[in-house]
Structures are given as C-alpha cells and as structure tokens.
C-alpha positions in Angstrom: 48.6 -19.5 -96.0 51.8 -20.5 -94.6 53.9 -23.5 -94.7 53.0 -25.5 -91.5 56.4 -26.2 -90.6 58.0 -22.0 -91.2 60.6 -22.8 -88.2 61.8 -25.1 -91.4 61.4 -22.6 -94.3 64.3 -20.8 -95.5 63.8 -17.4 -96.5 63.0 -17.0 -100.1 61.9 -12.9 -100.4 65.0 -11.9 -101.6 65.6 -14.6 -104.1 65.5 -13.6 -107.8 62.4 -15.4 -109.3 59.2 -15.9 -107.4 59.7 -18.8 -105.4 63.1 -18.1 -103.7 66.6 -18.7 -104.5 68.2 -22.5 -104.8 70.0 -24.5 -102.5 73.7 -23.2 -102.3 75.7 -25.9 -104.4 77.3 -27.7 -100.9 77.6 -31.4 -100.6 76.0 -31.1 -97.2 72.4 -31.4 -96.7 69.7 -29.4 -95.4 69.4 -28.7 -91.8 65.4 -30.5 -92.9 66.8 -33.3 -94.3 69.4 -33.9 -91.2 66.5 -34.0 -88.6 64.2 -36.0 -90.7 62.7 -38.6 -88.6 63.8 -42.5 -88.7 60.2 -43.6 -87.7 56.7 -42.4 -88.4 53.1 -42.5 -87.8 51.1 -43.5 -90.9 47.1 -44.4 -91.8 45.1 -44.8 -94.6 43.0 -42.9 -94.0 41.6 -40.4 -91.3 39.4 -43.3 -90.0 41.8 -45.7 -89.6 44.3 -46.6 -87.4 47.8 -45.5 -87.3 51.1 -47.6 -87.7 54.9 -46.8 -87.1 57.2 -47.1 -89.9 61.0 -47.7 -90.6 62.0 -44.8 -93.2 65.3 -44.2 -94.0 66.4 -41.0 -95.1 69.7 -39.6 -96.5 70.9 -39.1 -92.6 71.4 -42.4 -93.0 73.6 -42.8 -95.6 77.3 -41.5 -95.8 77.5 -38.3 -97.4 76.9 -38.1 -100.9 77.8 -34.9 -102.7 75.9 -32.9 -105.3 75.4 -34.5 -108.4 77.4 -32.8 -111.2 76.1 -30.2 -113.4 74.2 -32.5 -116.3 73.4 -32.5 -119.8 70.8 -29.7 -121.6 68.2 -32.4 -120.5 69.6 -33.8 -117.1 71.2 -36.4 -117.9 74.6 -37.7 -115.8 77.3 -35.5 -118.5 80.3 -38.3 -116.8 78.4 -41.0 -118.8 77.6 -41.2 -121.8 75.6 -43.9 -124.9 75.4 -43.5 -128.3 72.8 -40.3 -128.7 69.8 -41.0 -131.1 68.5 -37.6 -130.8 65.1 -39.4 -129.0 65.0 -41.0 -125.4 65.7 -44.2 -125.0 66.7 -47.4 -122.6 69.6 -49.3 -122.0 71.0 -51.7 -119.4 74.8 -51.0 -117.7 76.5 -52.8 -115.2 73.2 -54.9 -114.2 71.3 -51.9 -114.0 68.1 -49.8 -116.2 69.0 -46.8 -117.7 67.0 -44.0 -119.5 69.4 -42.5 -122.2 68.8 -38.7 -123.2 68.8 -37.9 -126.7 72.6 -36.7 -126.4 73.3 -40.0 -125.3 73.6 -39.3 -121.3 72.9 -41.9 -118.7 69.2 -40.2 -117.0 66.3 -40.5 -114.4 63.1 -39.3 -114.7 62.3 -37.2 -112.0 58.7 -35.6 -112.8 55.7 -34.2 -111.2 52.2 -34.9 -112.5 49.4 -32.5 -112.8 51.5 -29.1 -113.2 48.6 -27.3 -114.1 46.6 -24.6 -112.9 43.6 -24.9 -110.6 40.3 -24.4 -111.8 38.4 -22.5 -108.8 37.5 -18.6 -108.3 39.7 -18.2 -105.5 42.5 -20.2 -106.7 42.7 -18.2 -109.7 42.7 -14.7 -107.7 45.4 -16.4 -105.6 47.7 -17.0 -109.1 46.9 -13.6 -110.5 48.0 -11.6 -107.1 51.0 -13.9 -106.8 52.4 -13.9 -110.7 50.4 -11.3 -112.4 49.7 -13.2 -115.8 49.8 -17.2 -116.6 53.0 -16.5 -118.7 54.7 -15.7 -115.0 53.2 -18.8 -113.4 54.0 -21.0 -116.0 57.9 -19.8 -116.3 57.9 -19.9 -112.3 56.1 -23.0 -111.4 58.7 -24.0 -114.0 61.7 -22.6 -112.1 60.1 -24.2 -109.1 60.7 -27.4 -110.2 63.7 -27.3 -111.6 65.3 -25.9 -108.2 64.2 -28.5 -106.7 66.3 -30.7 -108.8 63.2 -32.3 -110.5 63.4 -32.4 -114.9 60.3 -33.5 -116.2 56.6 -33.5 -116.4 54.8 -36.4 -115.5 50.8 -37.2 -116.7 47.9 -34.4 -117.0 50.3 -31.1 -117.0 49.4 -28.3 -118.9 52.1 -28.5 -122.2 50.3 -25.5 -123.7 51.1 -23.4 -121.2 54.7 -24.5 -119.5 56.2 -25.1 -123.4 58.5 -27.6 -121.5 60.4 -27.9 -124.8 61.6 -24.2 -124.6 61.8 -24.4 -120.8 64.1 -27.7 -120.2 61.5 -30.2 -119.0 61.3 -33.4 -120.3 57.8 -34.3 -120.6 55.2 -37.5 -121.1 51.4 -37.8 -122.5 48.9 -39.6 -121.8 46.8 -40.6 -124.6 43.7 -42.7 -122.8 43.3 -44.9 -126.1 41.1 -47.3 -124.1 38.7 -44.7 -122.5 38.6 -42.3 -124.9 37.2 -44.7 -127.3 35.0 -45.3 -124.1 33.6 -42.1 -124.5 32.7 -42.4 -128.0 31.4 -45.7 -127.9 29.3 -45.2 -124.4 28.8 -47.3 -121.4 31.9 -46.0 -119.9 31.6 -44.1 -116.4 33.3 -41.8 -113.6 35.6 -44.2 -111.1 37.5 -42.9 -108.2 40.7 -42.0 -109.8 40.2 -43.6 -113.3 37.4 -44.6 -115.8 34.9 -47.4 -115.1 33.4 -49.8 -117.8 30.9 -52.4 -118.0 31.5 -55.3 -115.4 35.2 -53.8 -115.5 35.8 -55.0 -119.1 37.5 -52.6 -121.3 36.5 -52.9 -124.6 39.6 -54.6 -126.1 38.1 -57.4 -128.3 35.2 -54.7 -129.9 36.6 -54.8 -133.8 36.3 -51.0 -134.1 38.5 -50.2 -131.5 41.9 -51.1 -133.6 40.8 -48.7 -136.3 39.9 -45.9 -133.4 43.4 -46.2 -132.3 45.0 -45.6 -135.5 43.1 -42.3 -135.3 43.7 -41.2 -132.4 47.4 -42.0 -132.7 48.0 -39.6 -135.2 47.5 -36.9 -132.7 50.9 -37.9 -132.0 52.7 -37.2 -135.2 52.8 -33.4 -134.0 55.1 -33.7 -131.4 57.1 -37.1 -132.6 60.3 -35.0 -133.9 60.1 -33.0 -130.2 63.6 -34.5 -128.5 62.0 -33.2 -125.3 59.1 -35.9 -125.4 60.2 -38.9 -123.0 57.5 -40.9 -124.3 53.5 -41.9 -124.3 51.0 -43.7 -121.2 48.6 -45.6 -123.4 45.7 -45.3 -120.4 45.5 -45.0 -117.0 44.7 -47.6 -114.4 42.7 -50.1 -116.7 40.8 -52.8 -114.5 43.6 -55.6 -115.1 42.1 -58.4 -112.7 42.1 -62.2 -112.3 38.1 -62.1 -112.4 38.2 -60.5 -116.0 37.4 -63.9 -117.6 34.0 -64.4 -115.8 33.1 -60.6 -115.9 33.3 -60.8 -119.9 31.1 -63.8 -120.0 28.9 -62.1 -117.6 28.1 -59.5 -120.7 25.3 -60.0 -122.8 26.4 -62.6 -125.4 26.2 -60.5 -128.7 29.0 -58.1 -126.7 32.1 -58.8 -129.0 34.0 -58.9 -125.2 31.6 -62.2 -124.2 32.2 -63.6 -127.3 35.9 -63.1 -127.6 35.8 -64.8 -124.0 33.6 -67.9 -124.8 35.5 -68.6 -128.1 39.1 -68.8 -126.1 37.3 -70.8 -123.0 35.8 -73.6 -125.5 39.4 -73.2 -127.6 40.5 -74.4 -124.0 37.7 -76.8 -122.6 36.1 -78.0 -126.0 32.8 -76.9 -127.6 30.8 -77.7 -124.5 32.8 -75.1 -121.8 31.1 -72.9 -119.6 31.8 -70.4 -116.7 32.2 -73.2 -114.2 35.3 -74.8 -116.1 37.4 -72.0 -115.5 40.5 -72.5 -113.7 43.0 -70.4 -111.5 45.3 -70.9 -114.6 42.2 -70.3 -117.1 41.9 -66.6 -115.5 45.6 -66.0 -115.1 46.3 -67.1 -118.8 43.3 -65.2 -120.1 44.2 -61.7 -118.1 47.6 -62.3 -119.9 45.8 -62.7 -123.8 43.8 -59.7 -123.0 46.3 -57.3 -122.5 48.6 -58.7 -125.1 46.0 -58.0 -127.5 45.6 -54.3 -126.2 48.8 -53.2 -126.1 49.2 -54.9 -129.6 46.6 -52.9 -130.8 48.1 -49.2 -129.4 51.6 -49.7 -129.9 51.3 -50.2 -133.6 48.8 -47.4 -133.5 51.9 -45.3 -131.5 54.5 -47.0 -133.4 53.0 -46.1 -136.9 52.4 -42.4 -136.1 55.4 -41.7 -133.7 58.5 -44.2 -133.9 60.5 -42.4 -132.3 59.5 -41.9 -128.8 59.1 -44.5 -125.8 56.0 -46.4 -125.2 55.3 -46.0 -121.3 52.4 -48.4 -120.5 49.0 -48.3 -119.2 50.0 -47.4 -115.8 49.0 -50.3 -114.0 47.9 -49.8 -110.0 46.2 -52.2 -107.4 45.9 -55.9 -107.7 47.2 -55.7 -111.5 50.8 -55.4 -109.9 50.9 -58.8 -107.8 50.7 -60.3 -111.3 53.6 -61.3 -113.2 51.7 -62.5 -116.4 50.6 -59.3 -116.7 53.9 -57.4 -116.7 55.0 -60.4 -119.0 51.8 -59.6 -121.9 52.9 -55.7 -121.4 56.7 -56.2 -122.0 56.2 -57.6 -125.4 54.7 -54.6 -126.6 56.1 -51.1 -124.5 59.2 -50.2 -123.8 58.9 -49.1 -120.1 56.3 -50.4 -117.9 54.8 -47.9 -115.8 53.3 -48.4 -112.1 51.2 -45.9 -109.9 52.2 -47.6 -106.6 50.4 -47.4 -103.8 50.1 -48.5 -99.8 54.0 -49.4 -99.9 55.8 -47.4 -97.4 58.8 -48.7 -98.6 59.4 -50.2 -102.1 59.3 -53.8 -102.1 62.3 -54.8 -103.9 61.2 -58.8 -104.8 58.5 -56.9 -106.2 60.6 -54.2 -108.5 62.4 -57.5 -109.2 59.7 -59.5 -111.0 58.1 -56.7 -112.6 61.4 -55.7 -114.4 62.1 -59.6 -115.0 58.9 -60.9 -116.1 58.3 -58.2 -118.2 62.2 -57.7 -119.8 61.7 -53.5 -119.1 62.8 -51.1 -116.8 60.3 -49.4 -114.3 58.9 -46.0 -114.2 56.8 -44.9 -111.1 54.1 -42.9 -112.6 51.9 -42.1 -109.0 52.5 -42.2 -105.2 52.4 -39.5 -102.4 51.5 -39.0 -99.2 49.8 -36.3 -97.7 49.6 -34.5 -94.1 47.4 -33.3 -91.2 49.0 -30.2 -90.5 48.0 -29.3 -94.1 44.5 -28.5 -92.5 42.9 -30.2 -95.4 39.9 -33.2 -94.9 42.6 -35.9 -96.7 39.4 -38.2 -96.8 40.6 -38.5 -100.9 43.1 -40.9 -102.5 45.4 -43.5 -102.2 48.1 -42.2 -100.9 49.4 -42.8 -96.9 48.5 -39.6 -94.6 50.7 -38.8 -92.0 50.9 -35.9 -89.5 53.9 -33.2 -91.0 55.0 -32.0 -94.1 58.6 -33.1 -92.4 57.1 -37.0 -92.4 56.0 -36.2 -96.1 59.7 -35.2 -96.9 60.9 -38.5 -95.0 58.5 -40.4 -97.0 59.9 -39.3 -99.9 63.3 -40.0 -98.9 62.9 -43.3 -97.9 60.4 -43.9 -101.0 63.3 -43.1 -104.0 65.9 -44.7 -102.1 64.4 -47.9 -102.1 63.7 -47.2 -105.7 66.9 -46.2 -106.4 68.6 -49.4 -104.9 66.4 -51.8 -106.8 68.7 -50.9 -110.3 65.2 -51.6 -112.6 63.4 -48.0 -111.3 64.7 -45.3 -114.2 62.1 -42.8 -113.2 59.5 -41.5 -110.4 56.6 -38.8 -110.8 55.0 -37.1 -107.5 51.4 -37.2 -107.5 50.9 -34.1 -107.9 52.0 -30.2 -108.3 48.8 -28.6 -106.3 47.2 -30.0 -103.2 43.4 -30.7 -104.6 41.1 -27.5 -103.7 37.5 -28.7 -102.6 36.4 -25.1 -104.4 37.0 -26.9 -107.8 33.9 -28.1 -109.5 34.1 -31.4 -111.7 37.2 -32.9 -109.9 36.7 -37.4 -109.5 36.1 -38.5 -106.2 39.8 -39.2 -105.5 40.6 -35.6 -105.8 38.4 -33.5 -103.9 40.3 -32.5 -100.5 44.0 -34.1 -100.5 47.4 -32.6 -99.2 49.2 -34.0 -102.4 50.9 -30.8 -103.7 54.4 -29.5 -103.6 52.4 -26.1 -103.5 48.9 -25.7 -101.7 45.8 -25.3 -103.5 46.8 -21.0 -103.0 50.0 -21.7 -104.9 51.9 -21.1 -101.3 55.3 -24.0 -101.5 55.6 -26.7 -98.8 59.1 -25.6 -98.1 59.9 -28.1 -95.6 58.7 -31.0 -98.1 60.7 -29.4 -101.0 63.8 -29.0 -99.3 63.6 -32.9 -98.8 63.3 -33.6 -102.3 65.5 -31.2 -103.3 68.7 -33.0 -101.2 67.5 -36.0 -102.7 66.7 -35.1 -106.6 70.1 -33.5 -106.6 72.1 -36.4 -105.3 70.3 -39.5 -107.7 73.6 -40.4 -109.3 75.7 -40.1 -106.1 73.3 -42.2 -104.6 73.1 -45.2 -107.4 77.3 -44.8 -107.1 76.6 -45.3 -102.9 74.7 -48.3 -103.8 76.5 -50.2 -107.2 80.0 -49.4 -106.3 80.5 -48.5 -102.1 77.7 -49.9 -100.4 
C-alpha cells in the first residue's frame, strides 16, 4: 500500500533506519507544506454534506526557522526554570508553560495509541517490514521523533517502546472511574468510551474512595520515572447538565440517587422533588459532582505518586461548553485535559475560559481528521473527513497554530499512530474503519501528512516567538 499522495513522498529507501532519513535541518519548509491549501472541503461524516473551511497553514506566516536543538527531553535549551527533576507547569510572560524536569520551557507533542495492531494480516505486515517487535518498537520510535513529535499520548504500548530508554515523554491513563465500573458491574461498551447506568458514574458509591487508593498504587512503580509527564484519571466521563435528574432517575437505595436527593432537599427543603430543579440546580450540582471525583483520585494519585502531574479526566462533547466544570476540575489536577472535536479551527474564547475558569493550562488529549483517498469506509469517529492526506496535513497546521496562539495550550496528542484496521476483532464502535493514523493499518507512513507535521512540530517555539513577540 502506498501513500495516496507519492508525487509528495520524498524518497526514504536509502535512509538509515526504516522509515527514511529526516528533514535536512533548513529553515525553509517543505515543498508539502508550501502548497498546502488555504481552503478545504470538510464533513462529518460520509453521509453528510460538505463545507469549505478557512485553514491557515505555515505558508501563511513569515518564515520561522527550525527550532534549536533542545534539552534530553525536548524542552526549549534557550529557556530555562528551576529543574525539580519531575514535569511540571509554570506561567511566563502571560503564557502556560510545561517545565521539563531539567527545568526547560516544553510542549507536549504526542501521539496516542502507538501500539501494535491486533489482526492476522497486520501482524504479517510488521514482521515482513521490521522482522521482530524489538525493530518496530525502536522504529515506530524513530518515526516519531523525526517527525519532531516527543511523547506518548494515551493507550501506547510502554512495555514495548520503553519510552524511558528511548527519549519519549510519556502519560497513563488509569480509568479510576470505569475500572471500578468493571468490578462493580452495570457498566457497558459506548462508542469511544465506557457507558454507565442513566450516564451516572458512580462517584457518590462509598466503596469507590477505597477502590481508588488501590488502584493508585499501581502508580508507585513508575513515580521516580523523570520520563512520566503525568496521569488521565478516565476518559470521557458523561459530564452533563441532565446529571441531576438522571441520578434521581436510579432506584432510590442507589447511593448516586440518594447522594442526589439529599443535596436537592439541602437546596429546596425536606419536601424537594425532581420538578424543583433549576438551570442553576443542574449547573451547580454537575460542578459538586466532579469536585467530589477528582477529590477522591487525586489524593488517591497524590498519595501514591507526588511527584507527577495530574492530567484530568479528558473531558469531550457538551462537558466543554461548561465553565463550572473546568472550575470543579481545577481545584483538584494540575492540567486539564480536552479531546476536542468538530472545531476546525480552535476557538480561542473557548481555550480562554477553560484555562481561566479552571486556573490550569490546557493539554489537547484527542482530535484528527481523516481522508477519502485513504480508501477506508471513515463511517467511525469524531473526527472531520476530508478528501487528501494533503488537507489532513493542512488541518493539522491550522489546528496547532490556533493552539499555539491561544498562550493556555502546553500540549497536543494526535489521535492516533495506526489508521483503525476493520480485520481487528474487539475494537469499540468508534474504531472500526477510520483514516486516523500517521501510518496505515499495514504500517506503510502517510508521508505527505507527516511532512506537514514535521515543518510544524519542529518550529513550536519559533512560532510562540511569531506570535508573543513579532506578530
């Protein structure tokens, strides 16, 4: 299988590792990323119809130059915190910072789902390519970092990349909420995340606090690793403004309907019932919810690993038109995470509140589009379809710039390595037969998307310069 786009493709069989030689260290970009289009088509879907976009690409800017070479973790070497030997955030000059453990101003620029895929073919496709999983690993590896990304995003296969011994700064994902899910029951398969009864997580059951301590001490192996950026408590919990209701709508021994009844009658006196509630009753209650879950995990995380960031929950749809929400969160993490969806283009009053309601910078932890000429179904997941890898590239251009101006982003992660492979058994309903990959579901790159990222990953501090100081 071959890149859709090989007019674009630079030649990579002579190149000393397995995926082709880097970029030559010029300021100037690619000949990709200098005929990436100003406009384009995007759906929703395959059954819906398509729109024309604004997207600004690095064309459009002056020229920026090629980032310095960095710190051991890639961190901006020209400027520098104090180092605490962990990750951490600060603010400079109005703006979010990550701070690498040698004390270097630093992005986040990960990939989620670096793993391999689980399907006969797929696997006969890695073996003829790299021979062993020791080659894949240390070239998918090599891949990554040519393209000028440095760390791991959720669901990648530590185990096998060691990203410790291989310079990638990595996350986890620790699913406190559906993991205790599992082991209580009722919990069930959701497109992209875990469903639960009447969407109500089970935050106010009394054996859930003591559940977290446990499972948070699968953290105390790693908390001394300077390579860990930090932990995602869950994934996409069901943070709506109709949570209030849907816990009364349990059965009333539930400990979620009676958590809910006692705080509406604490409200509306002894007497209250469902058709008291108010717009501010279901605001203010969404809020008390999730401060009393991420209460509950980060002192489960803060006990067992002090020394690494707290990332969030990842919150996605409706959850992020909510300010309270980002307000409950921000007492408890230290960066709040987002999987951000049907935006072509960040919305910056949007970046705005989240940072300022919840007093934390942003990390966006999903968001992709994927591509027709991929010759994939892309009837699964969120992300916008378009018609060329060269409109994903311009996507992703125009995406990171916008998060790049906003001064509260201090991190992005590409949904995902591999394009999803409808051979793989097992896989949730919003993975089944996507163009989300860097790589197809054969392990073959999407050169012409790469080289985009590439001119962008390795100009992140020229740009921020471009847009504090000369813009």
């Amino acid at each position: 299988m071959r890149d859709p786009e090989s007019t674009t493709r630079r030649d990579r069989s002579s190149a000393p590792h397995l995926f082709g030689a880097a970029c030559l260290a010029v300021a100037s970009l690619s000949t990709l990323s200098a005929d990436l289009p100003d406009v384009v088509e995007v759906a929703r879907s395959p059954d819906r119809p398509w729109s024309k976009q604004p997207t600004r690409t690095l064309s459009q800017l002056p020229t920026i130059p090629l980032d310095a070479d960095g710190s051991p973790f890639g961190g901006y070497s020209k400027a520098s915190e104090q180092g605490t030997g962990f990750f951490r955030t600060t603010q400079r000059d109005g703006r979010w910072w990550l701070v690498d453990p040698e004390g270097h101003l630093f992005l986040h620029r990960g990939v989620t789902s670096v793993r391999q895929i689980r399907s006969t073919p797929a696997r006969e496709s890695l073996l003829a390519q790299f021979g062993s999983d020791k080659n894949w690993a240390s070239a998918t590896c090599e891949l990554l970092r040519d393209q000028g990304f440095n760390g791991l995003g959720a669901w990648c296969d530590e185990e096998k990349l060691q990203p410790s011994s291989s310079n990638m700064v990595y996350t986890q994902l620790w699913n406190f909420m559906s993991s205790y899910g599992k082991k209580r029951g009722g919990t069930y398969q959701k497109s992209g995340h875990t469903g639960y009864p009447n969407g109500c997580p089970f935050i106010f059951d009394p054996e859930f606090p003591e559940f977290c301590d446990k499972h948070a001490s699968q953290l105390a192996t790693s908390k001394d690793d300077p390579w860990l950026l930090g932990h995602f408590t869950d994934n996409e919990l069901p943070w709506n403004l109709d949570l209030l209701e849907n816990y009364l709508d349990l059965p009333e021994r539930d400990p979620g309907h009676r958590a809910a009844i006692a705080w509406l009658k604490e409200r509306h006196g002894p007497k209250a019932r469902a058709a008291d509630i108010t717009d501010s009753d279901r605001t203010d209650f969404l809020a008390y919810a999730a401060d009393t879950y991420f209460s509950i995990v980060s002192k489960a995380i803060r006990k067992h690993d002090p020394n690494h960031l707290i990332l969030g929950s990842r919150f996605h749809g409706r959850a992020l038109r909510i300010p309270e929400l980002f307000e409950a969160a921000g007492r408890h993490v230290d960066v709040i995470s987002v999987n951000y969806y049907h935006a072509w283009t960040p919305d910056p009053k949007l970046l705005a509140t989240w940072a300022k309601r919840s007093g934390r910078p942003i990390v966006i932890s999903e968001w992709y589009a994927k591509a027709l000429d991929s010759n994939l179904a892309n009837t699964s997941g969120a992300g916008w379809l378009v018609r060329t890898q060269a409109d994903r590239a311009a996507f992703y251009q125009n995406f990171t710039l916008g998060l790049l101006e906003s001064k509260v982003c201090v991190g992005w992660h590409w949904f995902r390595y591999s394009d999803n492979d409808p051979e793989e058994k097992g896989t949730d309903p919003s993975n089944r037969d996507a163009n989300k990959g860097m790589v197809s579901n054969r392990y073959v790159p999407y050169d012409t998307l790469l080289d985009g990222m590439k001119d962008i990953n390795e100009r992140t501090f020229g740009i921020i310069r471009h847009f504090d100081y000369e813009d």
